[in-house]
N, C-alpha and C positions, 0 to 999 in steps of 0.2 A: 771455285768448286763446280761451281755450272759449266763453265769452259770445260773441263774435266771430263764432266759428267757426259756432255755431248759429245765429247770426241773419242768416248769409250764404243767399241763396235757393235754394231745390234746387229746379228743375223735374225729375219725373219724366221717366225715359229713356223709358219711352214717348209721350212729348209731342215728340221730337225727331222730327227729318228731317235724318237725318244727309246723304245724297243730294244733298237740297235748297242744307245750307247748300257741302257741298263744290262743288258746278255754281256756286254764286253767290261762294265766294271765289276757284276758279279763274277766273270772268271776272273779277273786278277786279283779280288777279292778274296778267292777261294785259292790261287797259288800263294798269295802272303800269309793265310791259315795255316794252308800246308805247310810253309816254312816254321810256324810257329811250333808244329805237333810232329815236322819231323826233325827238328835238333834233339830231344832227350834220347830218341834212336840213335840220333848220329853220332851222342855221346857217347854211347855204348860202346860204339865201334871204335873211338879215335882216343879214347883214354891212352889204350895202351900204344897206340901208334906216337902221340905224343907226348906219354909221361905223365898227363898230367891227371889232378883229382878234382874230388868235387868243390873244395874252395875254389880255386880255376873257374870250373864252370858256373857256379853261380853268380863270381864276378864277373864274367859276360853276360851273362842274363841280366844280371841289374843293370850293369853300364849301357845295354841296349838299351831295356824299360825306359830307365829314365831320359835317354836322349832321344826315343819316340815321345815320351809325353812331353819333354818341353821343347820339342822342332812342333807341335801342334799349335802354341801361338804366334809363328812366325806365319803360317797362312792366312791371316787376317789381309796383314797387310799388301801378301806376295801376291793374292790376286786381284790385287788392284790396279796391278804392271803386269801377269801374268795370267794368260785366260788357263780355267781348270783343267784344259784337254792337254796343254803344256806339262803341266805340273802331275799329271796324272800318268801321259804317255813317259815324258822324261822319266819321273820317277820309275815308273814302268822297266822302263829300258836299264837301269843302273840295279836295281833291285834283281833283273834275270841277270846280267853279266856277273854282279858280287854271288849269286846262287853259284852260278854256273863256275865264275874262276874259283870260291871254295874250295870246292872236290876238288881241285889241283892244286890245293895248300901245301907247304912242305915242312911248314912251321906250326907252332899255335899260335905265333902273333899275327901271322898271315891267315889262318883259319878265322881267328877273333877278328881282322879287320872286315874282312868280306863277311862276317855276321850281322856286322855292326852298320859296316854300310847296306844291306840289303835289308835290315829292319829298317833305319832311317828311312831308304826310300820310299820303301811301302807305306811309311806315316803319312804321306796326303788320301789314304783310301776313306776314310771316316769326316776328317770335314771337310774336304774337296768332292771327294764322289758325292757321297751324300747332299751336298749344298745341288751338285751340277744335275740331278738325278731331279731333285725337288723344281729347283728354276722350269724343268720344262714339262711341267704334270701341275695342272690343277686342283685345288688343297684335298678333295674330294679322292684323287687318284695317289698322292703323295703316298700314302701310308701304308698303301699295298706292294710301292715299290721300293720303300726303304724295306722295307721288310724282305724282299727279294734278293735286294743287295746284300741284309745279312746272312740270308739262309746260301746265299752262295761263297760265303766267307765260311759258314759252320761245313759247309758240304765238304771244303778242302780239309777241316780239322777232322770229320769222318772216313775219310778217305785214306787219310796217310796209317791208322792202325789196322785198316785194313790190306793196305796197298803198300808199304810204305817198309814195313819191316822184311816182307817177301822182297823186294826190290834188292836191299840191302845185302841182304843172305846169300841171294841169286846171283849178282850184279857190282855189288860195294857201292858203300856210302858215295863214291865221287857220281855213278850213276845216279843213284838217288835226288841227290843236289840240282844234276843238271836235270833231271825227269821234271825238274819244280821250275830250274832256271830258264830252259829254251822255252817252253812255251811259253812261258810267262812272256818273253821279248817279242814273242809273235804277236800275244794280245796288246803287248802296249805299242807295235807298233800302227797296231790298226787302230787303235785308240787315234792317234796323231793324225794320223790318215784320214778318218772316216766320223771321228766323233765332232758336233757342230754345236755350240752356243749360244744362245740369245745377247749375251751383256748385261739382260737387261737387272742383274743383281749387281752387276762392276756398277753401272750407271746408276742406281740408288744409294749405294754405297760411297760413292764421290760426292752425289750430291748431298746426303748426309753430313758429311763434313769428314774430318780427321779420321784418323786410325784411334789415336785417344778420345777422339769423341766417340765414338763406336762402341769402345770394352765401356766406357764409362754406361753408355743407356744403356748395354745388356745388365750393369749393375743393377742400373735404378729399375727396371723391371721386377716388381714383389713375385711375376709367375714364376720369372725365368728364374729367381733366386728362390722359389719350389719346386721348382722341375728339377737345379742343383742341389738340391737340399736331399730332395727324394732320390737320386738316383747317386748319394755319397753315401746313403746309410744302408740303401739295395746294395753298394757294391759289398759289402759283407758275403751275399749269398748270389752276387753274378754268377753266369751257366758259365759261360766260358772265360776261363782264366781263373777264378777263385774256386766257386763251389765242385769243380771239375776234377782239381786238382787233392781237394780234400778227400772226395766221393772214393776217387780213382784208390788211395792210399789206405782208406776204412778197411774197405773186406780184408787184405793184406793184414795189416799191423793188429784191429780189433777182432778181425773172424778169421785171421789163419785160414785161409782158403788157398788154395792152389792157383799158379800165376794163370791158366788155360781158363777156368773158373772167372778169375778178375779180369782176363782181358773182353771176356762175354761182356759182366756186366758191366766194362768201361764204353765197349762200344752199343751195350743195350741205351745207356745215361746218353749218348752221344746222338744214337738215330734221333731225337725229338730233336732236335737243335735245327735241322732242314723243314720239316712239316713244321713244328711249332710256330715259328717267326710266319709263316710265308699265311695259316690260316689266323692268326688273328692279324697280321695287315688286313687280312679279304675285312674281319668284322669292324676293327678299327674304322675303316673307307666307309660303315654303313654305320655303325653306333658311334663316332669319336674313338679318340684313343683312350681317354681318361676312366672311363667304364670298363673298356677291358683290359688295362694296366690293373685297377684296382679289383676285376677278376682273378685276374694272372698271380697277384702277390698273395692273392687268401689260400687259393689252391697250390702253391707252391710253398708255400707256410704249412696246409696241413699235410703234404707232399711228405717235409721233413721231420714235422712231429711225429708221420708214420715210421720212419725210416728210424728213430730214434725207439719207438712204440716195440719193433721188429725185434730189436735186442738180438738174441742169438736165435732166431727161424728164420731161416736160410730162404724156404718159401716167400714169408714175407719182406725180407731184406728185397728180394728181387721182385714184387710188388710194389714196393715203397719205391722203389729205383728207377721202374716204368712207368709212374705218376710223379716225380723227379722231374723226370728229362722229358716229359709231358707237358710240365707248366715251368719250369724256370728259365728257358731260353728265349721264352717269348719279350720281357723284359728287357732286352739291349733295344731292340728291333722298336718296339714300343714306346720308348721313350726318346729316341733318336727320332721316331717319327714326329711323337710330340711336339721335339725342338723346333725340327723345320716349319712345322705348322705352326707354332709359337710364334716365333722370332720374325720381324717383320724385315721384308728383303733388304732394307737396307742396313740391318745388323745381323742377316745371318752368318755372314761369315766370322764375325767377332764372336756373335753365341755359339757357333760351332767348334771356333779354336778355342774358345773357353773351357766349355764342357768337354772335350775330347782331351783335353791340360788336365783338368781336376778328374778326370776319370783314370786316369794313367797314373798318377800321384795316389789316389784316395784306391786305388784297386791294390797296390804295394800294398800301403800302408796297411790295409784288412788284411793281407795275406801273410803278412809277418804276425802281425797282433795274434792272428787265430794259430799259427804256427807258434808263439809261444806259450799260448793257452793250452794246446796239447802235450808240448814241453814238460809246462809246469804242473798239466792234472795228470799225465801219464796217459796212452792209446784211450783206454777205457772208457772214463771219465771226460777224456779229452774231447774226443770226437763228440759225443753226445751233447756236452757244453758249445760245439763249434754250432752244430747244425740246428739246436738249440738255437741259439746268437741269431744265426742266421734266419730259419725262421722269424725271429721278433723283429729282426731288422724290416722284412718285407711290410710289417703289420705296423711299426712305427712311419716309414715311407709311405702309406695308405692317408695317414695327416696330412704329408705336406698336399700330394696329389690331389686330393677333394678341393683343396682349395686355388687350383689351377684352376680361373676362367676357360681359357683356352683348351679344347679338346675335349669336348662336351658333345660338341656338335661340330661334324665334318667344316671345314673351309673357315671355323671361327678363329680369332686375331688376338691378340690383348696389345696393351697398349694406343699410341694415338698414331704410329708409325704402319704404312701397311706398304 
């Protein structure tokens, strides 16, 4: 494993651009968003082009979900043979061409492959960027620019409702597609090109020992098994992807409001998702993360007790909705920072593909659950129950968090691994 370890490449830290690479994973970052926020548009448009309904399309949505979240523990091991600028550019590169050949589908099975493959690829952005982002910023700086990386991921989900449907109308869906795919291919080509590494996490990571010795210490870690604990019962009322999804569907089905009306307050819930993440990284870097994670969940708790409180005032529905999308986006960005700061370099990549596995998994699984809890209570009743849930989820996850050593204070560690 020494042998290993030494014959893994160290580029000097002075050869980095750390700057650099963080601007270039936040764009591709924000093109794989935009993929995510514009398929329900492109739905729209392709139903009747290919027949098909909405069983169809949910069965591609899941069949993607689930094979992004379990391609996230094979990056343990891949970057141990494969530096993350490989993995990131490659990915890069197959993720614009599956965008881009889309729009030229002629089938849905052909549409469904190229969705499938340009989600998979985009799977190394979360514990590949992330890890590669942390490696080259000290613990102190870390959490200002994970935070960066996500608000540039949320920037592409804000962007496509507003950008996104005009395209469509204007241009067609296969524009749209490619609007997401070409440039995406630009930035991962520069990626390849221009992005540089230290090693020096491949090189801890070998010398560490095994791939199963890795998953194994991120087990035996009591933080790291609270950091997973808290951010399984948050995914309940995660901003993007769960509570986003309910938010969006509320005024609709419980306040009959008109689509012009809910597309406002979809994209009102949605502007906090850029600002949010990017100022509590800044507070994070100066307080820890742990303090204002457990800010973030109290005020995002009573966020939705107001949003429930609102009932049918339309005023305050859209007050509740500005203090929403104020405090609940902060928590991806917070707790990913957490991790890296946690997790000691020679198990971050296993703590990464871990967490980034059980978050994919446990984000379904909330989404169905609260999807039958509306089901079974009806709109009314439903929703309030969901957001409900949701709120008490953040205030149960407030437990695990306090008892995280690590993230207290900027640059601190847990464990005896650093």
């Amino acid at each position: 494993m020494e042998d290993a370890a030494r014959a893994a490449p160290v580029v000097p830290a002075a050869a980095l651009r750390p700057r650099l690479t963080l601007g270039l994973l936040s764009a591709q970052h924000g093109f794989i968003h935009a993929q995510t926020a514009l398929l329900p548009l492109v739905f729209i448009a392709v139903t009747p082009v290919f027949g098909i309904g909405v069983g169809e399309m949910g069965l591609l949505l899941a069949v993607g979900n689930v094979l992004t979240g379990v391609v996230q523990l094979a990056y343990a091991p891949l970057q141990r043979v494969v530096s993350r600028r490989s993995l990131l550019g490659v990915g890069g590169l197959v993720f614009g061409a599956a965008m881009t050949a889309t729009g030229l589908a002629a089938s849905w099975g052909a549409f469904s492959l190229g969705t499938i493959a340009a989600r998979v690829a985009g799977s190394p952005q979360h514990p590949v960027g992330n890890a590669l982002i942390a490696e080259q910023r000290p613990g102190r700086a870390q959490a200002a620019a994970i935070a960066a990386h996500i608000a540039g991921g949320n920037l592409g989900t804000v962007a496509v409702p507003l950008v996104g449907a005009w395209v469509i109308v204007s241009f067609g869906w296969p524009v749209a597609m490619a609007a997401v795919g070409i440039p995406a291919l630009v930035v991962a080509g520069l990626i390849l090109g221009t992005v540089r590494e230290t090693g020096a996490d491949r090189a801890a990571a070998l010398a560490h020992g095994s791939v199963r010795a890795g998953f194994a210490a991120v087990l035996r870690e009591p933080d790291l098994r609270r950091l997973f604990a808290a951010s399984s019962i948050a995914a309940a009322g995660r901003g993007i992807g769960v509570l986003s999804r309910f938010l969006s569907l509320y005024p609709a089905r419980s306040r009959a409001l008109d689509a012009g009306t809910i597309a406002l307050m979809y994209t009102f819930l949605l502007a906090g998702s850029v600002p949010g993440p990017l100022i509590a990284g800044r507070l994070a870097g100066r307080h820890g993360h742990r303090p204002v994670l457990v800010g973030s969940y109290v005020a995002g708790a009573a966020a939705l007790v107001l949003l429930v409180v609102a009932g049918g005032s339309i005023p305050l529905v859209w007050l509740a909705i500005g203090f929403v999308g104020a405090f609940v986006f902060e928590e991806a960005s917070l707790l990913q920072g957490l991790l890296v700061e946690a997790a000691p370099a020679a198990i971050r990549d296993a703590a990464n593909s871990t967490y980034f596995t059980l978050m994919f998994l446990v984000g379904a699984a909330w989404a169905a659950l609260l999807g039958a809890l509306v089901a079974v209570l009806g709109d009314e009743a439903g929703f309030r129950a969901v957001f409900l849930l949701m709120a008490a989820s953040y205030l149960v996850a407030i437990v695990f968090v306090v008892g995280i050593r690590s993230g207290g204070r900027p640059g601190a560690r847990i464990g005896g691994l650093r």
